[in-house]
N, C-alpha and C positions, 0 to 999 in steps of 0.2 A: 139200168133195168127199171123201168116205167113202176111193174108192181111192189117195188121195195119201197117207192115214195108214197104209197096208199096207205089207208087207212081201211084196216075193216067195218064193214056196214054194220048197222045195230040188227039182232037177228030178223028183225020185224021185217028189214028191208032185203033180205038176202035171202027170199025165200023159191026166188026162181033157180030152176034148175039149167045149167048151164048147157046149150047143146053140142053134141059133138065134136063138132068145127070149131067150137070157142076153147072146147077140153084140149083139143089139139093145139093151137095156137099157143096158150097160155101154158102149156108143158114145157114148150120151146123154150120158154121165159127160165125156167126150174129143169134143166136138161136131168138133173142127177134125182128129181123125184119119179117114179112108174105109176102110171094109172094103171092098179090092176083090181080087176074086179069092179069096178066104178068107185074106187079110191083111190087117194094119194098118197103112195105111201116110200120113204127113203130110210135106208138101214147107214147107222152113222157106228164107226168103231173107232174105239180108245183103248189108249195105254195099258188102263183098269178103272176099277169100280171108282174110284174117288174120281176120276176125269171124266167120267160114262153119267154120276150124280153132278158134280157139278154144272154139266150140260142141260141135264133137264132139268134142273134150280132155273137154269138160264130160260128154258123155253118154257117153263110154266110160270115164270114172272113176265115175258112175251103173253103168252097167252091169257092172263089175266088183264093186263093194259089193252089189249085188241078185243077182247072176250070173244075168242074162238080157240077151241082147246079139241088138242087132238088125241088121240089113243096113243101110249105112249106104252111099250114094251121092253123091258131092263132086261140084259142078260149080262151080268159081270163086265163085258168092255163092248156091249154091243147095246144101241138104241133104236129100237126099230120105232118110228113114228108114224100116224097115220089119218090124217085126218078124210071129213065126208061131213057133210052138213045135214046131220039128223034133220033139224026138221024141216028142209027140203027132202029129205031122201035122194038127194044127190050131191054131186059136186057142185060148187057154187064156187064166187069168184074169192072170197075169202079164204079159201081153203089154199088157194095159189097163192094168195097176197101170203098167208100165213107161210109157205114154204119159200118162198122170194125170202122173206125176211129172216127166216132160221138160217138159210145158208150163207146169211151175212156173219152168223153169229160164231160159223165154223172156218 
């Protein structure tokens, strides 16, 4: 998988919005994330709340090393994540690099 070996851009550089055809491509890359709404966004489930925390301990020490950080939603064994690149106001390539790389980490 190409986007697992990437690095995200510094925000300064990542500010084009990605077009259609490139959203489509790069999904392909991350089959288990959904563009909906012009997000990206995959619901991950666990055993319980200690393995549902553990995970996103995991993705928010990710997300600080790459600095792109996504919306993160806790429910007892469910984590719904989602990232969108505020200040693009869109999807951006970073936002796939960052889901490439979380589903390494499942």
């Amino acid at each position: 998988m190409e986007l697992l070996k990437e690095r995200c851009e510094p925000k300064e550089k990542c500010l084009e919005p990605l077009p259609e055809s490139e959203v489509k491509r790069l999904s392909e890359e991350v089959p288990e994330w959904k563009v909906r709404d012009g997000h990206l966004q995959r619901e991950f489930k666990f055993a319980g709340f200690p393995e549902a925390m553990e995970f996103v301990n995991e993705v928010a020490r990710m997300a600080r090393e790459q600095d792109h950080h996504p919306d993160i939603y806790i429910s007892y064994s469910k984590v719904v994540l989602t990232f969108f690149t505020h200040k693009a106001n869109a999807l951006t390539k970073n936002d796939f690099i960052m889901a490439a790389k979380i589903n390494a980490l499942k």
